[in-house]
C-alpha positions in Angstrom: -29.4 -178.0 -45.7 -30.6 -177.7 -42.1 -34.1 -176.0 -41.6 -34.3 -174.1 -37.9 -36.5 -172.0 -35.7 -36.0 -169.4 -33.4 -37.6 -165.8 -32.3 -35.6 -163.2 -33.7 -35.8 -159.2 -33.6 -35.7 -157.8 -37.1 -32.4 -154.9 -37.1 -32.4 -153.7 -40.2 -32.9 -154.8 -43.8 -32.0 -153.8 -47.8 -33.0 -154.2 -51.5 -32.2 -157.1 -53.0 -33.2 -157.8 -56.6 -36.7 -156.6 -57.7 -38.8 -158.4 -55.4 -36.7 -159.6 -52.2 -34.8 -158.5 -49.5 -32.0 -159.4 -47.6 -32.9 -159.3 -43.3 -30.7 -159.0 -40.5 -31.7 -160.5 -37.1 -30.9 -160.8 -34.0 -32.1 -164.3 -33.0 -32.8 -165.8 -29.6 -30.2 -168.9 -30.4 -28.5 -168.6 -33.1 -26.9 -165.0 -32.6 -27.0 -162.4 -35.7 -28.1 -164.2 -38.9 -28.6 -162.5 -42.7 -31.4 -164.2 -44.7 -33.4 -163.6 -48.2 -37.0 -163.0 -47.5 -37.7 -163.8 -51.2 -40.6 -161.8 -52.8 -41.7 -159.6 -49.9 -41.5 -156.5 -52.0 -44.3 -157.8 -53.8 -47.8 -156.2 -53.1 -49.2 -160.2 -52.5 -46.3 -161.1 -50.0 -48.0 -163.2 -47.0 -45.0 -161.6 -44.6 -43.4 -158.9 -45.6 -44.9 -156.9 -43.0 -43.8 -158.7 -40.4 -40.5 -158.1 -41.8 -39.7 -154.6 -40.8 -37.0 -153.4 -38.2 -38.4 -154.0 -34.7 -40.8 -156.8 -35.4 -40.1 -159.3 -33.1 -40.9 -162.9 -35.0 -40.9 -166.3 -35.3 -39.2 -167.4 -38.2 -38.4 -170.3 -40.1 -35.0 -170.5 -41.9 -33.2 -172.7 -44.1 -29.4 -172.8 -43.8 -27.7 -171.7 -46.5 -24.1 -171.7 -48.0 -23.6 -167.6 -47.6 -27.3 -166.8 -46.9 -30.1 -168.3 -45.2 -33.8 -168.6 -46.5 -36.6 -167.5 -44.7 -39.5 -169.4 -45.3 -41.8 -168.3 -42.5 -42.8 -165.8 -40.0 -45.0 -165.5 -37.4 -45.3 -162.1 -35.2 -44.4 -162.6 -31.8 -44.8 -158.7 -30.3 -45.5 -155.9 -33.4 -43.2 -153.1 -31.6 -42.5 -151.9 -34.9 -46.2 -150.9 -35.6 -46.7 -148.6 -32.3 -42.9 -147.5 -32.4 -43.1 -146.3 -36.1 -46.4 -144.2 -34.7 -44.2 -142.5 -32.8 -41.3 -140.4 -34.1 -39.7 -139.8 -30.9 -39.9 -143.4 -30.2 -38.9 -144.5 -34.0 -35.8 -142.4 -34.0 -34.7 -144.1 -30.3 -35.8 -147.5 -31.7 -33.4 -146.6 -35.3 -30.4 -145.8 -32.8 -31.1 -149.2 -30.5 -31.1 -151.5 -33.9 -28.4 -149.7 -34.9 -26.4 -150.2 -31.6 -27.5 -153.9 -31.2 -26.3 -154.6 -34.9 -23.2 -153.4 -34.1 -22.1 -155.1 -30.7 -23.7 -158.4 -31.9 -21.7 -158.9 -34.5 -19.3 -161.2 -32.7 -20.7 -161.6 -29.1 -20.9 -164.5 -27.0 -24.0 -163.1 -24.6 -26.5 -163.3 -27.5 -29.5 -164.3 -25.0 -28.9 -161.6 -22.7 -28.7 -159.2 -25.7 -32.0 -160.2 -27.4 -33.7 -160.0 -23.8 -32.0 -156.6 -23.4 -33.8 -155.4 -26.7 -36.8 -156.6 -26.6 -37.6 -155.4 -23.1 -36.6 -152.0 -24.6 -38.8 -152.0 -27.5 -41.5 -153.0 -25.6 -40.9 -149.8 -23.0 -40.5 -147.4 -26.3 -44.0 -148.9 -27.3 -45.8 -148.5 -24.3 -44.9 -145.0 -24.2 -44.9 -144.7 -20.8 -41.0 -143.1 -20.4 -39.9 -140.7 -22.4 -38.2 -142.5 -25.6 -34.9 -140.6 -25.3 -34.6 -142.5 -21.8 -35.7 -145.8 -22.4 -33.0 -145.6 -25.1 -30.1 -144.4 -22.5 -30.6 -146.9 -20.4 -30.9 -149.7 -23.5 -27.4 -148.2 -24.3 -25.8 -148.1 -21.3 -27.2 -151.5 -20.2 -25.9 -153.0 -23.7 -22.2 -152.0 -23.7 -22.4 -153.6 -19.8 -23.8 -156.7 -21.3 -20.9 -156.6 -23.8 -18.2 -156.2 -20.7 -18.0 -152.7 -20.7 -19.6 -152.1 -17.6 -19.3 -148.3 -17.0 -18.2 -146.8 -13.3 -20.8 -144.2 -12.4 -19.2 -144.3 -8.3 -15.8 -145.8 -7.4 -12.6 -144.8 -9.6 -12.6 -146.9 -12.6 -8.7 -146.6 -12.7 -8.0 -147.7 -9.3 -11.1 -148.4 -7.5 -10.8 -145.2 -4.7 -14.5 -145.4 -3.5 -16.5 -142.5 -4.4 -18.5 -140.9 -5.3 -15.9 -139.0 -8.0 -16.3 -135.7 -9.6 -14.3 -136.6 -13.4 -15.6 -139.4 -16.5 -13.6 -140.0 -18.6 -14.8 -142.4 -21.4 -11.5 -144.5 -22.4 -10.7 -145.2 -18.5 -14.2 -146.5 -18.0 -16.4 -143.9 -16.6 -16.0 -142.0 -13.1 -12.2 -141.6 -12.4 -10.7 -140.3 -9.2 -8.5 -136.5 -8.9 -5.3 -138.8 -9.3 -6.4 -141.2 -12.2 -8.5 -138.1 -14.1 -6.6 -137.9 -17.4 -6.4 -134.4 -19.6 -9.9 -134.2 -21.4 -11.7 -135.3 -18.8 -15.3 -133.8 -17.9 -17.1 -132.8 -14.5 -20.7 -133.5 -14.6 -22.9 -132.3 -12.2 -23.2 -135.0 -9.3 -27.3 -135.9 -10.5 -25.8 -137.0 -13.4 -23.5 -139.8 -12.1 -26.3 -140.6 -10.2 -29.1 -140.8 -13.4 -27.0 -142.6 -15.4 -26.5 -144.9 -12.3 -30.6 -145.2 -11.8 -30.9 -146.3 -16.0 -28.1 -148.9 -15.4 -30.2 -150.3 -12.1 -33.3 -149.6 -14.1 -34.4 -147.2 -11.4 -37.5 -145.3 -13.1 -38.6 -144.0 -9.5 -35.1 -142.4 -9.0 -35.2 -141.5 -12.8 -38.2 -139.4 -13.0 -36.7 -137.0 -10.2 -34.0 -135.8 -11.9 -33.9 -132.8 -13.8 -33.2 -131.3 -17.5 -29.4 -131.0 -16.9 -28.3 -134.1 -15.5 -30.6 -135.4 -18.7 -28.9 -134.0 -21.6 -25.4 -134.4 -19.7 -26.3 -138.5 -18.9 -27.1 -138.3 -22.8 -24.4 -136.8 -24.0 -22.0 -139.1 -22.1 -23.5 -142.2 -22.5 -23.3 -141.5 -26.1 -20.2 -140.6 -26.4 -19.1 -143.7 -23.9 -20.8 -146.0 -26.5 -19.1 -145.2 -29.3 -15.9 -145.2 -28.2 -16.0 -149.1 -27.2 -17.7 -149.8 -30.8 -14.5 -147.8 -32.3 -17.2 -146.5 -34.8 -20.1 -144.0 -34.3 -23.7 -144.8 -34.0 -25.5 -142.1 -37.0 -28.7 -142.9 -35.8 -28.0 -141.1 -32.8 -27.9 -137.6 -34.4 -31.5 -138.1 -35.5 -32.8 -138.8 -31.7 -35.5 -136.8 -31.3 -34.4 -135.6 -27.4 -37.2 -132.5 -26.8 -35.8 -129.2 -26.5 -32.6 -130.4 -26.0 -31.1 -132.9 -28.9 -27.6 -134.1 -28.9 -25.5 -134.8 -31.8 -23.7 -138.0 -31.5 -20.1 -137.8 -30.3 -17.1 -139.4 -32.5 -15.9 -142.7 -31.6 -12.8 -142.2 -31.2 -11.8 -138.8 -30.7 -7.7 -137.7 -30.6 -7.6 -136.8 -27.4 -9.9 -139.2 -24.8 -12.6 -136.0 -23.9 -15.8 -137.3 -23.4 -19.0 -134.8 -25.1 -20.8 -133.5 -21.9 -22.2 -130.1 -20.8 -20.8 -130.9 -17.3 -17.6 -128.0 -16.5 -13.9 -129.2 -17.5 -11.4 -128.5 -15.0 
């Protein structure tokens, strides 16, 4: 059996036995791997610490026939620690694990996925943005790194320049008067233009908007999100968003509507 390195970010992890567990990574290289960390439940274990969902590490594997075998770890940035801290910040980090485990499970951009995340854990522990937005942008920037690259402008049916007034999540964001299917919503124009600064990774740009175009970016980047994973993100209920928390929208709703406070015409 081959022995490897890489740096991974720790997604999520579960009992297994008495005394181990079994971890699920997102690794630089290697893309998503599930090892046994054997004996970190014990009070003596030398790394089950640095085990914990949004540790980013150094690890040592084995390969294994179903499983591989960690055999050591090394912290490379202890997010998890100031994020846990931090309840607004370890309910965004729950719903960015969640959301990585999710569209990693197949992808072919696994680099650009583990830089995405671990440039957002480090924002959510620097606690210099509000946690709710560092995690919009993570989202909306991961389903782009996945090919879903939302329109926040031009017509995502058939590319009439905008700006547009409609989004509509299954046609791919902003959608002109002739393209806007049944269902569709009408945000307030700050909003296409917030959710348009968190793609860009525009902090200036979004620190001047205000509470509305907020929970309606939040709402719809949600909702955009899970319809493209065909499954819904239950972390996201739990987001601790202020005054003004939104409860995650289905996947894949009957009729294409997208959740948004925004008026339907």
């Amino acid at each position: 059996m081959a022995l490897y390195r890489d740096a991974a970010i720790v997604l999520r992890t579960h009992k297994l036995g008495e005394a181990d567990r079994i971890i699920t990574m997102l690794t630089r290289n290697h893309g998503k791997k599930r090892a046994v960390a054997k004996g970190v439940r014990k009070t003596k274990s030398k790394f089950g610490a640095r085990l914990e969902p949004g540790m980013v590490i150094d690890v040592q594997m084995y390969e294994g026939r179903n499983l591989d075998t960690v055999t050591q770890v090394d912290i490379l940035a202890p997010y998890g620690d100031a994020i846990s801290k931090d309840y607004s910040a370890y309910t965004a980090c729950a719903a960015m694990l969640e959301t990585a485990d999710r569209l990693c499970e197949d992808s072919d951009r696994v680099l650009a996925h583990f830089n995405l995340l671990a440039g957002a854990l480090a924002a959510l522990a620097q606690n210099k943005i509000p946690a709710y937005l560092v995690l919009d942008a993570y989202l909306v920037r991961a389903v782009a790194t996945s090919g879903w690259t939302p329109s926040f402008c031009d017509c995502a049916g058939c590319g009439d320049p905008g700006p547009h007034r409609s989004f509509n999540v299954a046609s791919g964001g902003a959608v002109c008067p002739q393209c806007r299917p049944p269902g569709s919503s009408a945000p307030a124009p700050e909003t296409f233009v917030l959710m348009d600064a968190l793609m860009r990774g525009d902090w200036i740009g979004v620190a001047a908007t205000d509470d509305r175009a907020r929970r309606q970016s939040s709402a719809l980047i949600a909702s955009y999100v899970q319809w493209h994973l065909e499954h819904g993100v239950r972390s996201l209920r739990h987001v601790d968003r202020g005054d003004h928390e939104i409860a995650a929208a289905p996947a894949r709703p009957a009729t294409p509507a997208t959740a948004s406070e925004g008026h339907h015409s």
